[in-house]
C-alpha positions in Angstrom: 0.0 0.0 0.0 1.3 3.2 -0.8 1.5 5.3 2.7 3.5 9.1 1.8 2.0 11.4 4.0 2.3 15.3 4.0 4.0 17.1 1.5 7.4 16.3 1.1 10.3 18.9 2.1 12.3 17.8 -1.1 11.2 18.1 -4.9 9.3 14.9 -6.3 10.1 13.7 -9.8 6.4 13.5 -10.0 3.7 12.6 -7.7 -0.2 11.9 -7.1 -1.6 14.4 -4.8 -4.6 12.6 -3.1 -7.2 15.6 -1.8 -9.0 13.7 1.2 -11.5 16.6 2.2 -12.8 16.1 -2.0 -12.9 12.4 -0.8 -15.1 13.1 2.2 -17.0 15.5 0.3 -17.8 12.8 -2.5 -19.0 10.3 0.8 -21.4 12.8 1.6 -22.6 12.8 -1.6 -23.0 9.7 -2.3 -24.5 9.6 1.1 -27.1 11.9 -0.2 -28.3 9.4 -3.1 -28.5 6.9 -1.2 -31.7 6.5 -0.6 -31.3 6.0 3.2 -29.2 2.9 2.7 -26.0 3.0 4.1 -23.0 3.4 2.5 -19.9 0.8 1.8 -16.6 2.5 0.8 -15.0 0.2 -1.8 -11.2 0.3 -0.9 -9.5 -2.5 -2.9 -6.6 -2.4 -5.4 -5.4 0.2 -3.0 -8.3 2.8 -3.4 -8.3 2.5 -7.1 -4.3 3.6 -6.5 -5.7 6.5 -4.0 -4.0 4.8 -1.2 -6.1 2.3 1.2 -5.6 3.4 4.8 -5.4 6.9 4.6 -8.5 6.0 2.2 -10.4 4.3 4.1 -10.3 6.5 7.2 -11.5 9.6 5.7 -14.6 7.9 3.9 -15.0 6.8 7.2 -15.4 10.1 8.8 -17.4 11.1 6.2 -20.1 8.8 7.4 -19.4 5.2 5.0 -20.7 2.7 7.7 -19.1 0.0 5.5 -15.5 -0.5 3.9 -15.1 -2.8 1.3 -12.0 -5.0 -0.6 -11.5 -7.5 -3.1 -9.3 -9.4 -1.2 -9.0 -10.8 2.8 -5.4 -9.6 2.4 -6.5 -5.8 1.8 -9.6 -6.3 4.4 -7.0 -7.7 7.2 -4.2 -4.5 6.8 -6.9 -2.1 7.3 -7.5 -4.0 10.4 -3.9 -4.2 11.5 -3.9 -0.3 10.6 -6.4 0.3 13.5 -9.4 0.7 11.3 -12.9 -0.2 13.4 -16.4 -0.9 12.1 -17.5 -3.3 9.5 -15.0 -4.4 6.4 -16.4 -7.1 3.9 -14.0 -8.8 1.6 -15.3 -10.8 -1.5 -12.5 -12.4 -3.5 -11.1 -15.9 -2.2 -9.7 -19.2 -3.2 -9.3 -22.5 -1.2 -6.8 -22.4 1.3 -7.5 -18.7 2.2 -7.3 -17.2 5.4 -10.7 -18.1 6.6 -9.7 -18.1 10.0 -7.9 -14.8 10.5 -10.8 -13.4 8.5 -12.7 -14.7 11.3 -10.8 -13.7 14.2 -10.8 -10.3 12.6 -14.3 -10.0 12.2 -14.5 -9.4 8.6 -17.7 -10.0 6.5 -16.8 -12.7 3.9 -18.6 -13.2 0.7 -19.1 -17.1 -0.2 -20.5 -18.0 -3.5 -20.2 -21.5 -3.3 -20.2 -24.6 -1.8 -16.1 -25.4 -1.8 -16.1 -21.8 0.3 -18.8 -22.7 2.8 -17.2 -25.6 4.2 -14.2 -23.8 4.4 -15.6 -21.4 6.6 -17.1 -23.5 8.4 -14.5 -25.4 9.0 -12.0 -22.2 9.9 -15.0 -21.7 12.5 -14.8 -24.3 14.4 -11.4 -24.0 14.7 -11.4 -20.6 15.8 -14.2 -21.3 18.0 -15.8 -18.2 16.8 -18.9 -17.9 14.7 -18.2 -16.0 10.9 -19.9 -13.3 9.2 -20.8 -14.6 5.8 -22.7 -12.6 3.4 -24.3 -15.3 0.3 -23.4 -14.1 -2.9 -26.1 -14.5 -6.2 -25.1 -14.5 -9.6 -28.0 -12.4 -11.2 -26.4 -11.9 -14.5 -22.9 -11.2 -14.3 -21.4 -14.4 -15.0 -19.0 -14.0 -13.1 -18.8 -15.0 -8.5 -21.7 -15.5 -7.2 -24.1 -18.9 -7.1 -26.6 -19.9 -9.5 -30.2 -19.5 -8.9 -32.2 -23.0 -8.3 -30.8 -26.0 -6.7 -27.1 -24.5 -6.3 -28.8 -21.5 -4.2 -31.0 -23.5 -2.4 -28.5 -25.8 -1.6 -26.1 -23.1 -0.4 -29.0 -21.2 1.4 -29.8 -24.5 3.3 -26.1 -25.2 4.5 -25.3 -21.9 5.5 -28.8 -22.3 7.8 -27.9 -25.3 9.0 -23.8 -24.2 10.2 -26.1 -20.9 11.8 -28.3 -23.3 13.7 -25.2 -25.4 14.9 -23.5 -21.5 16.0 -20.5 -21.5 13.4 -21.8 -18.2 11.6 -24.1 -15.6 11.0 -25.8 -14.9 7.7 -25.1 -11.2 7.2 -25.8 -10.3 4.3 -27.4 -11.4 0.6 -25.5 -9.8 -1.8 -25.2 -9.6 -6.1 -23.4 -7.4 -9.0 -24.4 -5.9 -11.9 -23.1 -6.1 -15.1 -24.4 -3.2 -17.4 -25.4 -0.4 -14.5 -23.3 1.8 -16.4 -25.2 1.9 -19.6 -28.2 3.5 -19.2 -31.0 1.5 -19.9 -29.8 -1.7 -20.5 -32.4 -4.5 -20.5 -30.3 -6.8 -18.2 -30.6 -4.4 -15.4 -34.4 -4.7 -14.7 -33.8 -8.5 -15.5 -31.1 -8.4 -13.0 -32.9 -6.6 -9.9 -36.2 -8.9 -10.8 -33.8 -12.0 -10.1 -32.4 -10.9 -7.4 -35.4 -9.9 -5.6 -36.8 -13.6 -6.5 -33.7 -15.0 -5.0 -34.0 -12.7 -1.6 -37.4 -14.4 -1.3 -36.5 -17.9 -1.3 -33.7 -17.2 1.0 -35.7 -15.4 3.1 -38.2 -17.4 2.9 -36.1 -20.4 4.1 -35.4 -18.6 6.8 -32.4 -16.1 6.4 -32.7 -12.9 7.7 -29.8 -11.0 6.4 -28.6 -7.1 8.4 -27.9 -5.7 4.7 -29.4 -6.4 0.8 -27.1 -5.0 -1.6 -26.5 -4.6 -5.7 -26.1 -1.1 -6.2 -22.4 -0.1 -7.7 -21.2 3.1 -8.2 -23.9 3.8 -11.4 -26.7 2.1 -10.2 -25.9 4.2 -6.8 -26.3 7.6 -8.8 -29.0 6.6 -11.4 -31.0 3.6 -10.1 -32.6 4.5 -6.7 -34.8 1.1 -7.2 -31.0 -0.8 -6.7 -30.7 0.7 -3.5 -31.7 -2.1 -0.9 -30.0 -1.8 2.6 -26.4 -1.1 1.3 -24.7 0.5 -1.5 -21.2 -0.5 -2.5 -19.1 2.8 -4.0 -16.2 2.5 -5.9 -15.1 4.8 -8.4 -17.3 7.4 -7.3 -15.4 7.7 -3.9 -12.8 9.0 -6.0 -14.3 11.9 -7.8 -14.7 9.7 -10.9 -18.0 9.0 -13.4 -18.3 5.7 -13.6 -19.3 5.8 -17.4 -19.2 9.6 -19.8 -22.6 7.9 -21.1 -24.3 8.5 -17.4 -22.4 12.0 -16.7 -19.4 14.3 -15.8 -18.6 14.0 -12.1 -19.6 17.6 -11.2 -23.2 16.0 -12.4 -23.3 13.9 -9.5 -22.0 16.4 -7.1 -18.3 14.8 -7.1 -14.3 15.8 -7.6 -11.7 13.6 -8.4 -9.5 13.1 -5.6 -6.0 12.5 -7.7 -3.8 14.8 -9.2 -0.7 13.2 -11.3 2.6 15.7 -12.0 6.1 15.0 -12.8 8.7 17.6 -13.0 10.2 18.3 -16.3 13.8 16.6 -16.5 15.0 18.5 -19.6 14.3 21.1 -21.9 16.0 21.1 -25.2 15.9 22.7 -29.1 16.2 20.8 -31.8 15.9 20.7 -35.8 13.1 20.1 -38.0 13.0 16.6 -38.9 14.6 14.8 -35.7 12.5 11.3 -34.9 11.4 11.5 -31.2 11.3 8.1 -28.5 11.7 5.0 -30.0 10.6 3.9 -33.4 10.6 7.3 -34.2 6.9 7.4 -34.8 7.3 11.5 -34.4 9.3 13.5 -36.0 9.2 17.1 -35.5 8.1 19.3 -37.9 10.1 22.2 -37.6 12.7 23.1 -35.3 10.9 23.2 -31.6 11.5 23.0 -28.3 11.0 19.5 -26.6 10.1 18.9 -22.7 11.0 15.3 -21.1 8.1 14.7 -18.8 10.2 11.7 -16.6 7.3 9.4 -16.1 6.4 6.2 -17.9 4.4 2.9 -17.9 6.6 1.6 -15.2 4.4 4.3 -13.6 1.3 3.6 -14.5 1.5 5.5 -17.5 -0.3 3.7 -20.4 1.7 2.8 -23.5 -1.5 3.1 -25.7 -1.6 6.7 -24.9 1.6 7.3 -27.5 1.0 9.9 -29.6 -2.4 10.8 -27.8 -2.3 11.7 -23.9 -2.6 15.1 -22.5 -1.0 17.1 -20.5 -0.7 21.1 -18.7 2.6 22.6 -18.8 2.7 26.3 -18.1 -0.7 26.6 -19.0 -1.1 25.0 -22.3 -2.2 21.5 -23.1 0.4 19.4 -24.4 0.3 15.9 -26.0 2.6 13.1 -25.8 5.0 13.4 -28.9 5.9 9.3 -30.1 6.0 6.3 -27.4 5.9 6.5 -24.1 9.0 4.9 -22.6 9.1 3.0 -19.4 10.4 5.7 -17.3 9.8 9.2 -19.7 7.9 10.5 -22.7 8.6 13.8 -24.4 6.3 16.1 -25.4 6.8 19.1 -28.1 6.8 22.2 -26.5 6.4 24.5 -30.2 9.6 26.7 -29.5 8.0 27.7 -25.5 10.7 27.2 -23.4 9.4 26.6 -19.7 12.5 26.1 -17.1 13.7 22.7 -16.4 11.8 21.6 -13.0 8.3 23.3 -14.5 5.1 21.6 -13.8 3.9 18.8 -16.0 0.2 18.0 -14.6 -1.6 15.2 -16.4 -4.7 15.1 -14.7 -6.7 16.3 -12.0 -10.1 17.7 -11.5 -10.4 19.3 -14.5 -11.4 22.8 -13.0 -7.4 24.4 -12.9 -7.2 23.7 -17.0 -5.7 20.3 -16.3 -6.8 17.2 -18.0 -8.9 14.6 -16.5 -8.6 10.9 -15.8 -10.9 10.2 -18.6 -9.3 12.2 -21.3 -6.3 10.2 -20.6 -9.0 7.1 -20.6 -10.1 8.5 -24.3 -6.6 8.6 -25.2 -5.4 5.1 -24.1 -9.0 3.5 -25.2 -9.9 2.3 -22.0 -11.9 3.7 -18.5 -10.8 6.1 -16.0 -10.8 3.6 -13.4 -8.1 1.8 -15.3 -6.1 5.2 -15.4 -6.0 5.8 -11.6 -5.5 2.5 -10.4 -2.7 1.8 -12.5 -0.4 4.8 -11.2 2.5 2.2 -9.4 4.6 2.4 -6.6 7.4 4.9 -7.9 4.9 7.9 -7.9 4.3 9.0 -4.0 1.0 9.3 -2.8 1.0 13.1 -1.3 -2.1 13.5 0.7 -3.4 17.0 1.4 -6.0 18.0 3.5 -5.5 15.2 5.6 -7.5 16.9 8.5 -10.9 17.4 8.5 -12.3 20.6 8.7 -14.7 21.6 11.8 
């Protein structure tokens, strides 16, 4: 997990300043949407890149009753880091660490029958009973149990460990798989499923603290998805989960990252001199070029040769040829900014800089990919670490 702390004395070759009161702010609102349900913070992956612990706490302030994570891994070092209150972790695979997950008292997510007596079996020898949340497969394909016999048979054994003291059903839980495209026919077909599948487990006998499907989109456009318990992701962040459904100030939200290097080098050169390798650039004329030293060892993505943005001294820039594993170069147009100027690449958006998601529309792929990407070599500078009042 990446843990920098207040600004640094020294100059950063480049950094990702992570705002936590535009974090807190983007709980609220989220809060605010949500229908009255409450409101799970999704930290895995290392908050999308944002940084899990220092994360996690602030959505906490903020008023998220719930923390989420892929992982028992992530879910058990926000435990060790002090963090209280209810964390549910959803991704395992035989031989996990049931039984620490247990002694921690984390929510786990079992989707099928391999995982359940697993549990169950980390229960006993813990001598404590689990949290278990029952995970349905409405639609996505992908975790979760089938509907019919494999859900009734799940539903019945998790019943029969509760009656016998070696867990609690928790939670019922599913994901969608198109919330993010408005309209979609598999979302009613989704919630109409789900609802069906509540029923028969409820009507066996489960009575579950928290429903939950909602994701980031169906949390900001779907107040029907709402249940008990949203799960936010992206939007924590300050990032639309899909262009199609809105800009973040739409939704009341600000991204929370802001990626800048330092320029390494400023230099003149001729007309006609190939730039990076392959030379898939050459300049035009003769021109000033600025090495921005920052690559895809740092998250930044190869397919964004030729195409990503960037601010320097007030005017966009783009990427001139490949992007290099450590540097790319842009083409400056004869400017010459001093060596050591500031090279932002995204932000909010509201200082001139670009976004997340143009740099998303430049590599072909999603702004979630974009933040969560940004490695280990870039510190994680977090400002506004206090919060106000």
């Amino acid at each position: 997990m990446n843990e920098t702390a207040t600004a640094p004395t020294a100059p950063l070759r480049a950094r990702a300043e992570i705002d936590l009161a535009a974090l807190r702010a983007n709980v609220r609102a989220l809060r605010a949407r949500a229908s009255g349900a409450a409101v799970m913070a999704v930290v895995k992956s290392d908050a999308y890149g944002h940084g899990a612990v220092p994360c996690a706490r602030a959505a906490v302030e903020a008023g998220a009753r719930w923390l989420g994570t892929a992982t028992p891994e992530e879910a058990l070092a926000l435990r060790k880091a002090g963090l209280p209150g209810r964390i549910m972790c959803w991704l395992w695979t035989p031989g996990g660490p049931w039984r620490e997950a247990i002694e921690a008292d984390l929510d786990v997510s079992v989707s099928g029958m391999w995982a359940l007596r697993e549990l169950v079996a980390a229960a006993r020898e813990a001598g404590l009973p689990a949290r278990v949340q029952l995970k349905a497969d409405t639609g996505l394909g992908r975790g979760g149990c089938q509907p019919g016999e494999d859900w009734a048979e799940l539903v019945a054994e998790a019943l029969r460990a509760q009656s016998e003291g070696l867990l609690r059903v928790t939670g019922l839980w599913s994901h969608f798989a198109c919330a993010d495209e408005p309209g979609h026919p598999s979302i009613a077909a989704q919630l109409t499923l789900f609802r069906e599948m509540l029923a028969y487990a409820e009507g066996q006998g489960v009575r579950p603290e928290v429903r939950h499907i909602a994701n980031s989109p169906a949390t900001l456009t779907l107040p029907e998805s709402h249940f008990d318990l949203v799960r936010t992701g992206i939007a924590v962040y300050g990032i639309s989960p899909s262009p199609e459904l809105g800009g973040p100030a739409d939704f009341g939200l600000r991204p929370v990252m802001t990626l800048s290097a330092s320029m390494a080098l400023i230099k003149q050169v001729p007309g006609g001199h190939g730039v990076s390798y392959g030379h898939r650039y050459v300049t035009p004329g003769a021109t000033t070029l600025g090495l921005v030293p920052v690559g895809y060892a740092d998250g930044i993505p190869r397919h964004a040769s030729g195409a990503g943005p960037v601010l320097i001294d007030g005017k966009w820039r783009t990427v001139a040829g490949r992007i290099a594993m450590d540097q790319f170069v842009v083409d400056l147009g004869g400017d010459e900014p001093a060596t050591g100027t500031r090279a932002v690449l995204f932000g909010p958006g509201d200082g001139g800089e670009p976004t997340a998601e143009d740099w998303a529309q430049a590599a072909g792929t999603i702004a979630y990919e974009i933040v969560t990407r940004i490695g280990t070599r870039v510190p994680r500078v977090y400002v506004n670490e206090e919060q106000a009042g």
